[in-house]
Biopython code that builds the backbone (N, CA, C, O; Angstrom):
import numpy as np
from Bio.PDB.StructureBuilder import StructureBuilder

atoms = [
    (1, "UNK", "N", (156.491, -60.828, 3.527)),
    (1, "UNK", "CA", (156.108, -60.106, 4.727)),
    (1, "UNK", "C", (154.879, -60.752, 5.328)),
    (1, "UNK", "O", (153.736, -60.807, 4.873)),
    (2, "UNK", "N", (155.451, -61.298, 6.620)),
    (2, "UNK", "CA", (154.170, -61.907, 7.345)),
    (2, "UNK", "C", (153.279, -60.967, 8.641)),
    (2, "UNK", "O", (153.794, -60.548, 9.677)),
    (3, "UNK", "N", (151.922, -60.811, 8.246)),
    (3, "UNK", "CA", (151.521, -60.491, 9.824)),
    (3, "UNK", "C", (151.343, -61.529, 10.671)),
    (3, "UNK", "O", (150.723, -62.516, 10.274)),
    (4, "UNK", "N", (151.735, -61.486, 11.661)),
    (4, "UNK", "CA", (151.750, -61.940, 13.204)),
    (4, "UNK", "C", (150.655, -61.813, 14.109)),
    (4, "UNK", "O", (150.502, -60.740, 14.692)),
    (5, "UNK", "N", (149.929, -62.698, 14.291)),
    (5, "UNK", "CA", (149.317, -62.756, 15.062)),
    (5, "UNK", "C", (148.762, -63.974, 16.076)),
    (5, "UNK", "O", (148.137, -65.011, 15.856)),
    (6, "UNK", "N", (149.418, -63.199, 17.582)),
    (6, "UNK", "CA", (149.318, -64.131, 18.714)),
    (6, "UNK", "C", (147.987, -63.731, 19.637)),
    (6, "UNK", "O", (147.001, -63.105, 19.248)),
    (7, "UNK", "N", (148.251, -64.295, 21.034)),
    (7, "UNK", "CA", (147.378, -64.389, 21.816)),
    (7, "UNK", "C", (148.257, -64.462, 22.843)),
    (7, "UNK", "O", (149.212, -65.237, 22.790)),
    (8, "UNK", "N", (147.924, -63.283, 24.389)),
    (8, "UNK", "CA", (148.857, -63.164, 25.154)),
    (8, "UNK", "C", (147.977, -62.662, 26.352)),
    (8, "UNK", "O", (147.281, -61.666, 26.155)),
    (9, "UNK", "N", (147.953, -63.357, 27.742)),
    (9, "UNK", "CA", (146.976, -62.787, 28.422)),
    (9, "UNK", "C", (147.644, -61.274, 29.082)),
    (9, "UNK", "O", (148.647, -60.590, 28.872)),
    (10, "UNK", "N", (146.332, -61.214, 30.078)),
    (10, "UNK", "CA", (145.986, -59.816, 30.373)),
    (10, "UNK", "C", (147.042, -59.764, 31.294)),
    (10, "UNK", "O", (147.092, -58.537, 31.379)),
    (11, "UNK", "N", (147.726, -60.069, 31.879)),
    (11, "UNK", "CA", (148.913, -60.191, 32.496)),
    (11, "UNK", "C", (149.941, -59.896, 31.824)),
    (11, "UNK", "O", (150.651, -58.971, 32.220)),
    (12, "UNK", "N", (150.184, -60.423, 30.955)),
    (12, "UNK", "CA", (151.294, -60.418, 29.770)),
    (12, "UNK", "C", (151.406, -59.089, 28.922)),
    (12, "UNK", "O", (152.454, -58.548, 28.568)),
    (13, "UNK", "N", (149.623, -58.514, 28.570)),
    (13, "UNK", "CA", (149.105, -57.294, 28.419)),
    (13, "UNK", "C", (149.852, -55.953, 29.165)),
    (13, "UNK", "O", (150.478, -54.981, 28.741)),
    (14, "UNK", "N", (149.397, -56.491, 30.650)),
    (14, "UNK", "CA", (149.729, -55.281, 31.187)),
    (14, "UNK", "C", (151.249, -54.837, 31.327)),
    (14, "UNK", "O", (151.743, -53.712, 31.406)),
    (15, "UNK", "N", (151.889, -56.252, 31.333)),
    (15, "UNK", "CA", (153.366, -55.667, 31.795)),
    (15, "UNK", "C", (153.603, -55.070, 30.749)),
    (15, "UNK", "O", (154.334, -54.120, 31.027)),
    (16, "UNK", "N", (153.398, -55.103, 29.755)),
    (16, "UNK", "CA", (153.993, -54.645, 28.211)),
    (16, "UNK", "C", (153.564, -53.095, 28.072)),
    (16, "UNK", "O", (153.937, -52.278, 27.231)),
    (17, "UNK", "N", (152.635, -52.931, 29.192)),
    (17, "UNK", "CA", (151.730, -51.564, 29.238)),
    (17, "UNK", "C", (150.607, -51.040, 28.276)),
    (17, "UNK", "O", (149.839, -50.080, 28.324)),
    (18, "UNK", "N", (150.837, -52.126, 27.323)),
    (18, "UNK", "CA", (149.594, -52.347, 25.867)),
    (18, "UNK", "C", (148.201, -50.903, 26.321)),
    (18, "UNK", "O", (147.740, -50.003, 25.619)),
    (19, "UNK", "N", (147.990, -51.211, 27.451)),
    (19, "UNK", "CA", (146.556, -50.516, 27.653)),
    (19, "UNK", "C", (146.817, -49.234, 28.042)),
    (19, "UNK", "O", (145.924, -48.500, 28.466)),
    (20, "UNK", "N", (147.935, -48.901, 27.941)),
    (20, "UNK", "CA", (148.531, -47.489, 27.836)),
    (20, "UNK", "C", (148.980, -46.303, 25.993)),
    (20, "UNK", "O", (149.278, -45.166, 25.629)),
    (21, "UNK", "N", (148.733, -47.571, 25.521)),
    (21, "UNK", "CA", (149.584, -47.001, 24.376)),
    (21, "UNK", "C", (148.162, -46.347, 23.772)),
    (21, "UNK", "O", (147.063, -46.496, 24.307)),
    (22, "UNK", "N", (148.417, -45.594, 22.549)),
    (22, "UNK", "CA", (147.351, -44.696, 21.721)),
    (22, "UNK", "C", (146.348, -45.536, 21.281)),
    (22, "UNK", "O", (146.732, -46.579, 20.752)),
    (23, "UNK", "N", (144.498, -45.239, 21.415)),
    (23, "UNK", "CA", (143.633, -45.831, 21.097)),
    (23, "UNK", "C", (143.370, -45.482, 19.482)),
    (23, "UNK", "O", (143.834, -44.438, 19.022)),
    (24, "UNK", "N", (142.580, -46.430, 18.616)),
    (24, "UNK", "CA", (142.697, -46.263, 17.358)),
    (24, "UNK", "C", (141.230, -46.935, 16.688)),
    (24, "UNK", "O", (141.130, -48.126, 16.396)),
    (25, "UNK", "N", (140.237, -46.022, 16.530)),
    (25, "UNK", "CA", (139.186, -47.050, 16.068)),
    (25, "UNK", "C", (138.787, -46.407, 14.676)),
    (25, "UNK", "O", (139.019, -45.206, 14.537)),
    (26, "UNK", "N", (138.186, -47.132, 13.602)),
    (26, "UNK", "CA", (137.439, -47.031, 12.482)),
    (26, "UNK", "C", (136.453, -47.943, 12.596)),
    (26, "UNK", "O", (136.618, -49.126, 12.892)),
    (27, "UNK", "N", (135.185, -47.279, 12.312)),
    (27, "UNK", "CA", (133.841, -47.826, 11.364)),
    (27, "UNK", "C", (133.783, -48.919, 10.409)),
    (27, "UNK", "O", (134.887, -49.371, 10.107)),
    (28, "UNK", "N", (132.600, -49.551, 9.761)),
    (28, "UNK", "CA", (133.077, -51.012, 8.820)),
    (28, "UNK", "C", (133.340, -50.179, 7.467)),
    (28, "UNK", "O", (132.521, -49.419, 6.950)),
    (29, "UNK", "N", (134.594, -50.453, 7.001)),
    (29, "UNK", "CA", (135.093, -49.932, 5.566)),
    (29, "UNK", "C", (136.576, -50.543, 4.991)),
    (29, "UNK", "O", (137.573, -51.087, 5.466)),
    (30, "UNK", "N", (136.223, -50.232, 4.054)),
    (30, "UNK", "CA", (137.765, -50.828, 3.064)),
    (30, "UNK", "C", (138.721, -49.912, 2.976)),
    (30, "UNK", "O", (138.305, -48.827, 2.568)),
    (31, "UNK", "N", (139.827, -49.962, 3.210)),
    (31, "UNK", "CA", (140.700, -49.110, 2.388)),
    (31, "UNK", "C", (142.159, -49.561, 2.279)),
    (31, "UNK", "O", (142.493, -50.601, 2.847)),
    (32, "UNK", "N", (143.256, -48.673, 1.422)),
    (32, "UNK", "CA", (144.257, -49.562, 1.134)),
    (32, "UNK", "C", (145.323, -48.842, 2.267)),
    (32, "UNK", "O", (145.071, -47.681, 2.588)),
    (33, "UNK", "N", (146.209, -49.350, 2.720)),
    (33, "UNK", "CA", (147.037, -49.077, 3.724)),
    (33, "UNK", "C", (148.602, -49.878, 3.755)),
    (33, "UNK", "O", (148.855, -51.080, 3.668)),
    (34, "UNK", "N", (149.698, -48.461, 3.945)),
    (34, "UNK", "CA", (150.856, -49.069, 3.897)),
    (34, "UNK", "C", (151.294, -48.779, 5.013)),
    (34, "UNK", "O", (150.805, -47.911, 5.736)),
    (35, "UNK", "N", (152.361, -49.540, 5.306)),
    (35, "UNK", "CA", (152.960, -49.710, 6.577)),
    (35, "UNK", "C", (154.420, -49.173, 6.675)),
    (35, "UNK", "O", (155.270, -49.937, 6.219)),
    (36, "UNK", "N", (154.893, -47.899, 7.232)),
    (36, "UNK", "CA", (156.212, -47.144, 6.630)),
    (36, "UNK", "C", (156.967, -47.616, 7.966)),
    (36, "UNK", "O", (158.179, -47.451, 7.824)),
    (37, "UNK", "N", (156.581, -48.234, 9.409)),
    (37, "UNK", "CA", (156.921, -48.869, 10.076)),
    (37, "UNK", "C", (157.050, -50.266, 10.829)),
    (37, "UNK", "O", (156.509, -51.140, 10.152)),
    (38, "UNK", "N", (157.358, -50.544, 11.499)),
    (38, "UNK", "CA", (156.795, -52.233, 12.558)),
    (38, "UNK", "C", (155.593, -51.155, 13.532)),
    (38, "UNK", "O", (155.720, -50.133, 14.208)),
    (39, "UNK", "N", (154.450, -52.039, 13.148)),
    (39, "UNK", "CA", (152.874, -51.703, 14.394)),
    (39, "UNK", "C", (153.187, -52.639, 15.233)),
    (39, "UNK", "O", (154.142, -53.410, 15.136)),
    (40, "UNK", "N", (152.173, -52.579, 16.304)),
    (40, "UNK", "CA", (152.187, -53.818, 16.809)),
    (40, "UNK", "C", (150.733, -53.220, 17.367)),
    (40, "UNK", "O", (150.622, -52.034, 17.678)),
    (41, "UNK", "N", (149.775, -54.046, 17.449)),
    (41, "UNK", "CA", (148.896, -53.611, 18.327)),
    (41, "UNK", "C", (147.644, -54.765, 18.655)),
    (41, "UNK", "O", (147.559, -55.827, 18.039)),
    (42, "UNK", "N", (146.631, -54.309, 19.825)),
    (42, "UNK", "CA", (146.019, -54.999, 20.256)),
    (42, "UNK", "C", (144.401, -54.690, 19.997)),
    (42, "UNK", "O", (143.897, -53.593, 20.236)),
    (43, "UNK", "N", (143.768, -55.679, 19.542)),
    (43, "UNK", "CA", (142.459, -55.548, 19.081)),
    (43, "UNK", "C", (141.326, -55.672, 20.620)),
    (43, "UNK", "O", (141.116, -56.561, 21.445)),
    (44, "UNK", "N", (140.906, -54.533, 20.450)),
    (44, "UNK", "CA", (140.261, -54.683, 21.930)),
    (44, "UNK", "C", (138.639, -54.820, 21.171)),
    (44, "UNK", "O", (137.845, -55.323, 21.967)),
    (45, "UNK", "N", (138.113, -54.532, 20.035)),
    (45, "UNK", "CA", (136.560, -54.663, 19.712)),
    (45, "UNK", "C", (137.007, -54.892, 18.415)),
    (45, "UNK", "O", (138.005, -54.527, 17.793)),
    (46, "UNK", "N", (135.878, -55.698, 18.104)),
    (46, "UNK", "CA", (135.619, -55.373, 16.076)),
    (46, "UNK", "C", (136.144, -56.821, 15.394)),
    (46, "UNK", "O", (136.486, -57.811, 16.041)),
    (47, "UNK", "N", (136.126, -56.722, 14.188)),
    (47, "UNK", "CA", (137.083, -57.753, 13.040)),
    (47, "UNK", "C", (137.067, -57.426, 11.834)),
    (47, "UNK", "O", (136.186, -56.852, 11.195)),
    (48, "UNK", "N", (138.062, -57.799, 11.523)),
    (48, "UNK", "CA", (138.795, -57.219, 9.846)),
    (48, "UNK", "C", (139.304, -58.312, 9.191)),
    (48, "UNK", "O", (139.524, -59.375, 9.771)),
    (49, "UNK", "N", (139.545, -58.092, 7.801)),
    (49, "UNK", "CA", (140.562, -59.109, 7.202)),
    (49, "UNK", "C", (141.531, -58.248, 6.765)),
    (49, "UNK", "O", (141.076, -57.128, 6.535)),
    (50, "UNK", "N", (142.685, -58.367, 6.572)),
    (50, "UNK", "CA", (143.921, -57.724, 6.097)),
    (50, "UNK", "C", (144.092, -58.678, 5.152)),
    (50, "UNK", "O", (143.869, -59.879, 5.303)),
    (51, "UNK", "N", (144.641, -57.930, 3.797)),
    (51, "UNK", "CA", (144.833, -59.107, 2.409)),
    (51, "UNK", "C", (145.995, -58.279, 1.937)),
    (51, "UNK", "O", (145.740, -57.089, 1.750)),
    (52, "UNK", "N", (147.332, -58.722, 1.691)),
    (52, "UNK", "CA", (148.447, -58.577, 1.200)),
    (52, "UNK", "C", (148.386, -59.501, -0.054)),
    (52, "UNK", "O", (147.597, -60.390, -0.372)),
    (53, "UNK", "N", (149.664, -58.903, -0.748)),
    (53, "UNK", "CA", (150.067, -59.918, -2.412)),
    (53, "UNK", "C", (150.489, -61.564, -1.561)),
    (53, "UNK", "O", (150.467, -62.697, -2.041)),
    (54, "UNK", "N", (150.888, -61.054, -0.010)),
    (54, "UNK", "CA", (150.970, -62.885, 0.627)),
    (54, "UNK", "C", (150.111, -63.624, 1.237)),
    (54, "UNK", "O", (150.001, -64.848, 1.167)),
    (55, "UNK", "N", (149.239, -62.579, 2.092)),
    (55, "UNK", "CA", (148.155, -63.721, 2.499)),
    (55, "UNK", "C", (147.180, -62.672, 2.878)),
    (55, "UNK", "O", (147.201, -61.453, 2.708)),
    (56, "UNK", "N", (146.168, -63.604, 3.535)),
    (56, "UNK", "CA", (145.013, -62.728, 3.924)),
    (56, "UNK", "C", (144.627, -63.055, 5.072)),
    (56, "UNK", "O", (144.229, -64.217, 5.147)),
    (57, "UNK", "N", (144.581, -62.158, 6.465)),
    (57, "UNK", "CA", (144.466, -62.772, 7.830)),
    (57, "UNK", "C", (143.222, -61.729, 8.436)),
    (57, "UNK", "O", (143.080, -60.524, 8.228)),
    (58, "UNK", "N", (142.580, -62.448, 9.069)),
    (58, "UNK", "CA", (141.456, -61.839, 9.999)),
    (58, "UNK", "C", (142.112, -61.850, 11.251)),
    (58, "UNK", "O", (142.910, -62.663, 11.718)),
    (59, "UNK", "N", (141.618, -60.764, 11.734)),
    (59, "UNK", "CA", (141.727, -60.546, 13.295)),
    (59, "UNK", "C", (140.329, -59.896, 13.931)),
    (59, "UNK", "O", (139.303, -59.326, 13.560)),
    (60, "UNK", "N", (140.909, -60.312, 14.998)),
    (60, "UNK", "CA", (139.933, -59.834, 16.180)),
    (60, "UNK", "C", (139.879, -59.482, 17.140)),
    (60, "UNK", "O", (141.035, -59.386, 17.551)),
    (61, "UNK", "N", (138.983, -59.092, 18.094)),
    (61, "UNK", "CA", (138.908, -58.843, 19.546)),
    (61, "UNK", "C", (139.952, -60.001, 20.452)),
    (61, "UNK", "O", (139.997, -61.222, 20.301)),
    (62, "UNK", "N", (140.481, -59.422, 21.101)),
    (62, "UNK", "CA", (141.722, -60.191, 21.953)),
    (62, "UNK", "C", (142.592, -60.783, 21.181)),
    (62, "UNK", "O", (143.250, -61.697, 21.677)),
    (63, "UNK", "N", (142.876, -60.292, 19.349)),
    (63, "UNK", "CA", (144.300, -60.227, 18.860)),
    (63, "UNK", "C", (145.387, -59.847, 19.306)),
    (63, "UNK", "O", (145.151, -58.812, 19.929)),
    (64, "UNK", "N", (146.733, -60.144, 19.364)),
    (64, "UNK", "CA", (147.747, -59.454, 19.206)),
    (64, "UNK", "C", (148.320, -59.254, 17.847)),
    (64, "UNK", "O", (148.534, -60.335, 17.298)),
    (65, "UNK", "N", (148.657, -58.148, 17.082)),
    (65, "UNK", "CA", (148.768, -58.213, 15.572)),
    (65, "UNK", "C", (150.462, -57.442, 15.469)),
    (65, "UNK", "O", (150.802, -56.379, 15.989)),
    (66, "UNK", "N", (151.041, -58.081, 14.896)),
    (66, "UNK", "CA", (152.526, -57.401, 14.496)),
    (66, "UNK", "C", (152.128, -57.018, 13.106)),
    (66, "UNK", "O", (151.492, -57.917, 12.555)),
    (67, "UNK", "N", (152.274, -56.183, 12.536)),
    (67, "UNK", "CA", (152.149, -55.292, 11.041)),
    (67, "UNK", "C", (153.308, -55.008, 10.333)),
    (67, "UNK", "O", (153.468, -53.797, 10.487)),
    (68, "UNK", "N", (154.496, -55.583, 9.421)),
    (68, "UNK", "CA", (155.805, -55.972, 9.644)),
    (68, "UNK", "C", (155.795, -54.262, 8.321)),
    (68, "UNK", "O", (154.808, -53.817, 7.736)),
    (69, "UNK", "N", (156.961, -53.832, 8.273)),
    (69, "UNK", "CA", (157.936, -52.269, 8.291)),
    (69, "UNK", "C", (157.873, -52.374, 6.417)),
    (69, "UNK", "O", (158.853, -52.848, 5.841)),
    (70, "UNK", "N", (156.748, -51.929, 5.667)),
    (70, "UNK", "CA", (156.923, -51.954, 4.159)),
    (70, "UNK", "C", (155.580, -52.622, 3.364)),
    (70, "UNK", "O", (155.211, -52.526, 2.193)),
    (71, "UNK", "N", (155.020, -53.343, 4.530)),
    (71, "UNK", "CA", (153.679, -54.061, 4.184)),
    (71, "UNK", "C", (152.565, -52.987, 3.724)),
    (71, "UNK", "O", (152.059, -52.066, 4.366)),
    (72, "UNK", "N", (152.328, -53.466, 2.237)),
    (72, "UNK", "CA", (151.007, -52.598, 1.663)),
    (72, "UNK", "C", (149.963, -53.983, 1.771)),
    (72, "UNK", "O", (150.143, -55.177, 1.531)),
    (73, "UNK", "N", (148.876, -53.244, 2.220)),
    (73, "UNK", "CA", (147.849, -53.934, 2.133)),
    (73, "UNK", "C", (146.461, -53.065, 2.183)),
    (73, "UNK", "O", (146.380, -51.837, 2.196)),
    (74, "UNK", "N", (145.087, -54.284, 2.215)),
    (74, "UNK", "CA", (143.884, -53.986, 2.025)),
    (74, "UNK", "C", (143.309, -53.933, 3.439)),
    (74, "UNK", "O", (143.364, -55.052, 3.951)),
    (75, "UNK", "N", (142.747, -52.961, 4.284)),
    (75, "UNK", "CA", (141.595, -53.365, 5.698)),
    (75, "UNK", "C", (140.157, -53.405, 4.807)),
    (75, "UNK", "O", (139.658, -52.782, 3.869)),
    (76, "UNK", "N", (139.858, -54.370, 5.567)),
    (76, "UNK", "CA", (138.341, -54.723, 5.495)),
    (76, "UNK", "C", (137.575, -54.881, 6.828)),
    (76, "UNK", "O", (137.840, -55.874, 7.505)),
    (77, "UNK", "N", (136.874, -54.212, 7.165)),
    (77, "UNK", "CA", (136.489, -53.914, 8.569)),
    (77, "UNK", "C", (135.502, -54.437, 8.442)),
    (77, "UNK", "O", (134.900, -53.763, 7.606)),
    (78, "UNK", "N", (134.710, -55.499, 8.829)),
    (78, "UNK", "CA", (133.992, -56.186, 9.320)),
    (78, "UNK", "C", (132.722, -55.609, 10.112)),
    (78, "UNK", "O", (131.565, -55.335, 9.794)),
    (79, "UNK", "N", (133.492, -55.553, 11.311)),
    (79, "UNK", "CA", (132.359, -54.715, 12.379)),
    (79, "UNK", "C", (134.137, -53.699, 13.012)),
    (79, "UNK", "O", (135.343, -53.946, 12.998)),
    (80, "UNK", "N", (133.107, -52.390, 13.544)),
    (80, "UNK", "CA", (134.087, -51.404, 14.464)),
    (80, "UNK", "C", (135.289, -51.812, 14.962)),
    (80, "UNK", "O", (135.202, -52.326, 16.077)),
    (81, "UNK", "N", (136.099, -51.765, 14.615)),
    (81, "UNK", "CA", (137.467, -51.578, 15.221)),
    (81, "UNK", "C", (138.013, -50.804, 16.001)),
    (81, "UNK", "O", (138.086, -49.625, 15.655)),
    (82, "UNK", "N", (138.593, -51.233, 17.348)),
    (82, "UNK", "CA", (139.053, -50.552, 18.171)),
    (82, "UNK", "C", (140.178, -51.174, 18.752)),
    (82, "UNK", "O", (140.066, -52.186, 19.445)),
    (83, "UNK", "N", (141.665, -50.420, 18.419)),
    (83, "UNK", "CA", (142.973, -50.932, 18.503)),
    (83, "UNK", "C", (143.880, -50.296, 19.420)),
    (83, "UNK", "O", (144.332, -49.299, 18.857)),
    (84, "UNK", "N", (144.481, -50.459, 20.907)),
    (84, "UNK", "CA", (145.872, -50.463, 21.011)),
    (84, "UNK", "C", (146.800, -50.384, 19.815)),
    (84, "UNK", "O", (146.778, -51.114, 18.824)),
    (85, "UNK", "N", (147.839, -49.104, 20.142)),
    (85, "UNK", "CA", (148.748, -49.294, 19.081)),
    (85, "UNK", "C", (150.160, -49.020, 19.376)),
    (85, "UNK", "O", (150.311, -48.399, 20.429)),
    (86, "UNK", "N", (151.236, -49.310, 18.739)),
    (86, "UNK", "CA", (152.692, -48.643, 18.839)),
    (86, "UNK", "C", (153.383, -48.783, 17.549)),
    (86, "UNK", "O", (153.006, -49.506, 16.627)),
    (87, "UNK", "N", (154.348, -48.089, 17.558)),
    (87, "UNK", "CA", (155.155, -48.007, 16.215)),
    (87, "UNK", "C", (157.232, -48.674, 17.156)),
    (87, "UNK", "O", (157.951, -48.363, 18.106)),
    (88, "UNK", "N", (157.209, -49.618, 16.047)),
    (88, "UNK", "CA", (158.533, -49.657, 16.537)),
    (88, "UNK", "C", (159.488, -49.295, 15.464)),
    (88, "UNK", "O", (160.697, -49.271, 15.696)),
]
sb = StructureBuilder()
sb.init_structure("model")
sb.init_model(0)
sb.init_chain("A")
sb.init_seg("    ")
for serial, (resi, resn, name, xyz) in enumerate(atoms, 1):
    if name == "N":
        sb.init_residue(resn, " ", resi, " ")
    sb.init_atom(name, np.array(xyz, "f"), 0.0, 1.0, " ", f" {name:<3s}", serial, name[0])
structure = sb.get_structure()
């Protein structure tokens, strides 16, 4: 299970309606987190590392992050996080 993460401008943003969907922020902290769906969402502040049994990916401000449907993993919040989100 891979996370995904692109880069897509604000154009590309809007048609998708991204800046419409549910806002989502946490404080700097660890915790463990599973994924019972496909996320997809957009990092508007902050950075984290996400560490799975496959890899370990940082994201950030002007991420696009796919979160794939079964993925357990670790957040490590860096600085404040503040996320666009959807469930597919």
């Amino acid at each position: 299970m891979k996370i995904d993460v692109t880069q897509y401008s604000q154009d590309e943003l809007e048609q998708e309606g991204v800046f419409g969907w549910p806002v989502w922020e946490r404080d700097e902290e660890k915790f463990d987190w599973y994924y019972n769906q496909n996320e997809l969402c957009y990092i508007v502040e902050g950075e984290a590392t996400i560490t799975s049994e496959f890899e370990s990916v940082t994201i950030k401000a002007g991420d696009f992050v796919t979160f794939p449907k079964g993925l357990e993993c670790v957040w490590d919040i860096h600085s404040a996080i503040k996320k666009h989100y959807s469930f597919e």
